[in-house]
C-alpha positions as CSV (number, residue, x, y, z in Angstrom):
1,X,169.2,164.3,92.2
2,X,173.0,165.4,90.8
3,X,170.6,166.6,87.8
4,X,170.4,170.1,90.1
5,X,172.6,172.1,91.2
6,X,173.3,171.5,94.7
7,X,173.9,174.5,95.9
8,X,170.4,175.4,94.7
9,X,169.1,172.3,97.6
10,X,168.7,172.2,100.9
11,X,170.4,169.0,102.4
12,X,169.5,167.1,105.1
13,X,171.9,164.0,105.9
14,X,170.0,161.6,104.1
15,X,169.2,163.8,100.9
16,X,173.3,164.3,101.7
17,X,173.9,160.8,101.4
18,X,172.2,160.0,98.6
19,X,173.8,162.6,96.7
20,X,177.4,161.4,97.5
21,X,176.1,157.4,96.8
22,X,175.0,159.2,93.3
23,X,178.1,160.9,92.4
24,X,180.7,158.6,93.4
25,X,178.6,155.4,91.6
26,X,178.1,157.7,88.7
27,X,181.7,159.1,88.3
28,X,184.8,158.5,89.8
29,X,186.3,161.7,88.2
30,X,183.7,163.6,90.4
31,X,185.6,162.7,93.7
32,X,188.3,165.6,94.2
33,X,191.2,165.3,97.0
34,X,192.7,167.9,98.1
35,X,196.8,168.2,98.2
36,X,196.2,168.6,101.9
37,X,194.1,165.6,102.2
38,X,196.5,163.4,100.0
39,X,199.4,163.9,102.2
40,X,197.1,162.8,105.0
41,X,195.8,160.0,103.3
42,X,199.4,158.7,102.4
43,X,200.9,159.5,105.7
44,X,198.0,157.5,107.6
45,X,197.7,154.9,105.1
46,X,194.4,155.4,104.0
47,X,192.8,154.9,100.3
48,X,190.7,156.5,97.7
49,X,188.6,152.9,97.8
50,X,188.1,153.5,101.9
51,X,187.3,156.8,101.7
52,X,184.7,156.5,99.0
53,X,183.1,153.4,101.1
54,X,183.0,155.8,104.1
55,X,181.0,158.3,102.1
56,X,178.4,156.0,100.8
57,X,178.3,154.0,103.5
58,X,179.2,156.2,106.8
59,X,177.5,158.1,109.3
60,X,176.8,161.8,109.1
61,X,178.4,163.2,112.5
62,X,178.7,166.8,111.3
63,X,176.5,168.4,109.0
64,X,175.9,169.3,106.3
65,X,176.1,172.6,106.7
66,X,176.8,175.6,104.5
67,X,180.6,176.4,104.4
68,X,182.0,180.3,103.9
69,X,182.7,179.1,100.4
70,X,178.9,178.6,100.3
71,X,179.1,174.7,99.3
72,X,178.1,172.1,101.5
73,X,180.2,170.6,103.6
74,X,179.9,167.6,106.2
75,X,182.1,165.2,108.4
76,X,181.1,160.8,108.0
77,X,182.8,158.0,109.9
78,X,182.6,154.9,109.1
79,X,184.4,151.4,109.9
80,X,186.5,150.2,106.1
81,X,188.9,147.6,105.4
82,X,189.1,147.3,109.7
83,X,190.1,150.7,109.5
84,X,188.2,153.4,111.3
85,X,187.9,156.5,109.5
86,X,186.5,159.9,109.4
87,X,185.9,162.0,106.2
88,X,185.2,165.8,106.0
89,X,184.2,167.0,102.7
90,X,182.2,169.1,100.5
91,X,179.6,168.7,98.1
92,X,180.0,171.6,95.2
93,X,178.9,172.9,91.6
94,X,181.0,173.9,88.9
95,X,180.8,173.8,84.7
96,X,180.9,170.5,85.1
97,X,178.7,169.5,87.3
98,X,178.2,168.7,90.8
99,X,180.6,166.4,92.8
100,X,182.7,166.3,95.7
101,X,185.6,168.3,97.2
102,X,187.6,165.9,99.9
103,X,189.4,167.9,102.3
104,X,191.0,165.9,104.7
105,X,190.9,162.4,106.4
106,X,192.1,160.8,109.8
């Protein structure tokens, strides 16, 4: 599926899903944080290894949806590490492919 462009599809939360399982197995380069969610993340002591779980492994409570920026974008929960967490991110396209934009975590 990461073969086209995802912006091109439309996603439902499983065709969602699969998409983030795809990227993050296939890349871990793919997985973008924002500076906003790294301060989060480190304030609330959360991980790069939970939040990927989450994604492959959570539930879709949000989305996804189309954002302004035209991307995809989606909230998952999910119980990691005895932790529970909640994930909103987006699914984009760029020169290098498609992968995933997360933009905060509590």
């Amino acid at each position: 599926m990461s073969e086209k462009n995802v912006l091109t599809l439309e996603l439902t939360p499983i065709s969602a899903q699969k998409l983030l399982i795809e990227i993050i197995s296939s890349n871990s380069g793919k997985v973008k944080f924002t500076t906003h969610c790294e301060e989060k993340m480190t304030s609330r002591k959360i991980t790069r290894t939970q939040v990927c779980c989450v994604l492959k492994h959570g539930r879709f409570i949000e989305g996804p949806y189309r954002s302004a920026n035209r991307n995809w974008e989606m909230k998952v929960e999910g119980l990691t590490a005895g932790d529970f967490i909640r994930v909103v991110c987006a699914i984009d396209n760029d020169s290098t492919g498609n992968h995933i934009i997360v933009i905060t975590t509590f």
